[in-house]
C-alpha positions in Angstrom: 118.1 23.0 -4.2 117.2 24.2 -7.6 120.1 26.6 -9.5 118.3 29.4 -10.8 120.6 31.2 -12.8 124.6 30.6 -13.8 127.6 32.9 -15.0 130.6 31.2 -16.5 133.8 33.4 -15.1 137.0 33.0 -16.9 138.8 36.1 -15.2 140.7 34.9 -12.0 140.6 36.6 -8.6 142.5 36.4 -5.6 140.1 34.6 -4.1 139.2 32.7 -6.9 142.4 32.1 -9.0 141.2 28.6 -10.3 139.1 29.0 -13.5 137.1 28.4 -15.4 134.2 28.1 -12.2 130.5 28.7 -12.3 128.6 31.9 -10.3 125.4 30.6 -9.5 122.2 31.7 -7.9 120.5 28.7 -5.5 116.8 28.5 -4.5 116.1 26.6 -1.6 112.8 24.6 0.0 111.6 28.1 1.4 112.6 30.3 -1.9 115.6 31.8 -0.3 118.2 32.9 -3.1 121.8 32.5 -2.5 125.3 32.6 -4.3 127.0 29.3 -4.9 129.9 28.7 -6.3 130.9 25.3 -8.3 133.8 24.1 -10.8 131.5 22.5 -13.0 128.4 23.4 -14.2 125.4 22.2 -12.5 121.6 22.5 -12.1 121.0 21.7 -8.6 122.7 21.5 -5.4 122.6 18.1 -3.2 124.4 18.1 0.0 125.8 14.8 1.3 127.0 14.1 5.0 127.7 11.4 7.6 129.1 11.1 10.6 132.7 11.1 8.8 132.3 14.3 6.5 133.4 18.0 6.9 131.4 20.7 5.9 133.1 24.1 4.0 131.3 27.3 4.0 132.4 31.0 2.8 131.6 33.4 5.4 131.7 37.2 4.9 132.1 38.5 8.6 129.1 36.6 8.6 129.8 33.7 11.5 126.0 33.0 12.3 125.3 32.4 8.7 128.3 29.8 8.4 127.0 28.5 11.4 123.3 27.9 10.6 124.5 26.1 7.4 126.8 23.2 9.5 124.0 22.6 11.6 121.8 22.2 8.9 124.0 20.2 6.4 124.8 18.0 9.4 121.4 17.6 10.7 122.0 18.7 14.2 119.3 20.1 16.2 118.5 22.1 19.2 115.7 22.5 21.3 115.0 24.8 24.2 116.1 22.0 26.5 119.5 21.5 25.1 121.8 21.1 27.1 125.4 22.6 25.1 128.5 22.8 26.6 131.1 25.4 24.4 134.7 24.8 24.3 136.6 27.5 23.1 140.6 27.2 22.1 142.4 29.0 25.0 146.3 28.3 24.4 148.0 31.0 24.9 148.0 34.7 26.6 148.4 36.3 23.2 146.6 39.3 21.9 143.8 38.1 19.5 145.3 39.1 16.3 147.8 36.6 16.9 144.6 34.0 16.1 146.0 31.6 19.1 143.4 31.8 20.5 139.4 31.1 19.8 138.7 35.1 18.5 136.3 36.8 21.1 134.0 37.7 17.4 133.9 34.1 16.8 132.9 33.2 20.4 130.5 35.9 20.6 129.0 35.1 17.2 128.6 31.6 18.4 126.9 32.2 21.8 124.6 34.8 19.8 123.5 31.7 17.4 122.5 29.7 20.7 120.9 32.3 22.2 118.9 32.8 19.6 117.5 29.0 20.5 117.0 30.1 24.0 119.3 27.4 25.2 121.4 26.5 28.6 125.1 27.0 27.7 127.7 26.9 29.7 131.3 28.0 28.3 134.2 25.7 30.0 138.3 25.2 29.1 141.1 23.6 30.5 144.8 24.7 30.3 147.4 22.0 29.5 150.6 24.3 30.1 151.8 26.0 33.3 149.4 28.9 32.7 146.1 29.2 34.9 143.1 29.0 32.2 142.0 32.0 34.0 144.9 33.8 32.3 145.1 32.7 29.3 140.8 33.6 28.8 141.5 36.9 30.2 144.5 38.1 27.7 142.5 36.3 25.0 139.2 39.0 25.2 137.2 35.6 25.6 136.2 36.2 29.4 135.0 39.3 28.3 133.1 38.3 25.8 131.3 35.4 28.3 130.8 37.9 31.3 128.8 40.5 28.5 126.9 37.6 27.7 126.3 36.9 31.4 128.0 33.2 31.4 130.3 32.7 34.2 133.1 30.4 32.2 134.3 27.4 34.0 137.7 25.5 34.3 137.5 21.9 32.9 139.9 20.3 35.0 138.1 21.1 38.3 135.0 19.4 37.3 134.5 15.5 38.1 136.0 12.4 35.1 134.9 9.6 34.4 136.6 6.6 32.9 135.5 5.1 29.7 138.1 2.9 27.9 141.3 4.0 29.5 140.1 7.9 29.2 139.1 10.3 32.2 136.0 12.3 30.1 134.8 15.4 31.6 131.6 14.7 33.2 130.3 18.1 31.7 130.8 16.9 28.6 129.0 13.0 28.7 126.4 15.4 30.3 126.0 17.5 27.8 123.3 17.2 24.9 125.9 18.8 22.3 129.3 19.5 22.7 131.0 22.3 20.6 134.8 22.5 20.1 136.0 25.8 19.1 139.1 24.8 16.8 141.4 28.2 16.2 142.6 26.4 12.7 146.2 26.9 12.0 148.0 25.8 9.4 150.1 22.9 9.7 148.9 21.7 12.8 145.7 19.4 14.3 143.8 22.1 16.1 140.4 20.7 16.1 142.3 17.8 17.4 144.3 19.0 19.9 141.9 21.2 21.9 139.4 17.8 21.9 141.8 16.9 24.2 141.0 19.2 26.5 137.8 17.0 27.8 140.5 14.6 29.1 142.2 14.9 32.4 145.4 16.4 31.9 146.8 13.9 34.3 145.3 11.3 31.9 146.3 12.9 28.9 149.6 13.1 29.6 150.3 10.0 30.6 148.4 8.1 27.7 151.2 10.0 25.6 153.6 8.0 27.2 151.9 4.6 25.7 150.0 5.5 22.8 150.3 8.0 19.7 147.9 11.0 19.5 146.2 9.7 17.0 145.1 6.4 18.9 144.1 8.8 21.7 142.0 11.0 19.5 140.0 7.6 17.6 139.1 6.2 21.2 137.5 9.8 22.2 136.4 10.1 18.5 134.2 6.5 19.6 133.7 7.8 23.3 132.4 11.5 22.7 129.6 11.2 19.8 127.8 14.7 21.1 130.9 16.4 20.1 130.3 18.6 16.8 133.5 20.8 16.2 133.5 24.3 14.9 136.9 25.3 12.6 137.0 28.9 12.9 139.3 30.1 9.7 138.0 33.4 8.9 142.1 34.6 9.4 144.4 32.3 10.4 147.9 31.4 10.9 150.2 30.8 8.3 153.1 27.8 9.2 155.4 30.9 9.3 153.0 32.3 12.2 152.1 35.2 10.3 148.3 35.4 9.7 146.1 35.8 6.5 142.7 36.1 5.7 140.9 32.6 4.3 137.1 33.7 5.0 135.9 29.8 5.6 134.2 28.1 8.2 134.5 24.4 9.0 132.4 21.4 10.8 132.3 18.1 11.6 131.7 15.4 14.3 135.4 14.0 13.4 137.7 16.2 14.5 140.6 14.5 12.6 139.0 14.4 9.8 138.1 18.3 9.8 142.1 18.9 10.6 142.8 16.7 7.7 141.2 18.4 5.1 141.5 22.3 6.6 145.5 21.6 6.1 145.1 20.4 2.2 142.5 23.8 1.7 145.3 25.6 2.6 148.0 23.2 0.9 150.0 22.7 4.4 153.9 21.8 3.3 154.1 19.7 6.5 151.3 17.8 8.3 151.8 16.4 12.3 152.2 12.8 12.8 148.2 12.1 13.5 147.0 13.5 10.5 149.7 12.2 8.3 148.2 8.9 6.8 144.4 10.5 6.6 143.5 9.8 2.8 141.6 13.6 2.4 139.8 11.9 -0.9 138.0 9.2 1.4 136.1 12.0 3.0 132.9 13.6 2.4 133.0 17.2 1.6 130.1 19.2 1.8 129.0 22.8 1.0 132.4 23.8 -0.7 134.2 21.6 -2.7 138.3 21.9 -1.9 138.8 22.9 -5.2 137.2 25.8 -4.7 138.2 27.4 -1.7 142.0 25.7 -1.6 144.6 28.5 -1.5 148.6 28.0 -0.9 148.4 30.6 1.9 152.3 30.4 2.1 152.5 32.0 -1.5 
């Protein structure tokens, strides 16, 4: 994509307190203009990917955009056929501006972007605590959001598993054409990762805890789940503190780890969890956004 015109800025923001940066204006293959912003400066735009990389995108209460742009950049596509299964992050029976949850915007922006491909989706979740998922989606706003959509939501754990490796898979999801995991990011933790889990048996989850880290878990569904693309929703997220603050980016990937790894150095996470840990950021493929753009210390 061709850069068709380029402001130096030398005056930092709040969002934008590195400088010296680059305002650009992009042209792409079908002569739609667009802002870019880059730390160097450059005449066109090349996007990379592989099955490893994490796309970054800016969105401006503009989900569907952010959304069109992963799918793109990482060459997933859709067909009226498609079969997607949607797995939002249901945790805990917290109001949504908490952001435990998957935010019923983000969900609703996200089954508008499918429907617009006139696709089957069905919207599934599992709880992996004491609480009925029921609960949790109900508190949340996210039933809501699926039953104005007309999608009857269904419980993960009471559909059938099937082993591969030593994991119990959710036969909804090796059923599935895509797979789209609705990570609620949150600083210093693996979200993407750890609502992944939730196509395991909890029975089988729990007890591979018992033998293996979470990390080995998560590489053996990494290798088992290939039709999984994962969504980061960071519009507003939660601070380490638990207090929340506004970030404005949108994140994807096929790795999950991976996407957890770099969303906690955007944000410049004091403390990382144990799976995460030894994930060299600078071996992965960034796409869209560089880090250096869009990092922040959110705890400042």
């Amino acid at each position: 994509m061709e850069v068709v015109a380029s402001s130096k800025v030398l005056i930092p923001s709040l969002f934008h307190m590195s400088v010296p940066y680059f305002a650009n204006i992009v042209k792409d293959e079908n002569n739609n203009l667009f802002a870019y912003k880059s730390q160097e400066k450059i005449e066109r735009v090349e996007f990379k990917s592989n099955p490893d990389s994490v796309a970054i995108f800016k969105v401006k209460y503009d989900t569907i955009e952010g959304m069109e742009n992963i799918f793109k950049l990482l060459e997933v596509s859709l067909n009226e056929n498609s079969k997607v299964l949607v797995i939002p992050t249901v945790v805990s029976p917290n109001y949504t501006y908490m952001r435990e949850n998957t935010s019923p915007e983000f969900l609703e922006a996200v089954l508008d972007f499918l429907s617009e491909k006139n696709i089957n989706v069905k919207v599934g979740a599992q709880s992996f605590n004491e609480i009925p998922v029921e609960g949790l989606a109900q508190k949340s706003g996210l039933l809501d959001v699926c039953l104005k959509k007309g999608i009857t939501p269904f419980d993960l754990s009471k559909s059938n598993f099937i082993k591969k490796d030593d994991l119990e898979i959710s036969e909804e999801v090796l059923n599935a054409d895509l797979v789209l995991n609705l990570s609620m990011l949150k600083a210093g933790k693996a979200a993407s990762t750890d609502n992944a889990f939730k196509v395991l048996k909890k029975e089988n989850y729990s007890g591979l805890k018992y033998l293996q880290s979470e990390k080995e878990i998560s590489e053996k569904l990494i290798k088992n789940i290939s039709n999984v693309l994962t969504i980061g929703e960071a519009e507003t997220i939660q601070r380490q503190s638990g207090l929340v603050t506004y970030l404005g980016l949108i994140f994807g990937g096929k790795n999950f780890l991976n996407i957890d790894a770099i969303f906690n150095r955007v944000v410049m996470s004091k403390q990382l969890p144990e799976m995460i840990k030894d994930i060299n950021w600078e071996d992965i493929i960034i796409s869209g956004r560089s880090i250096k753009e869009v990092e922040q210390d959110i705890e400042i």
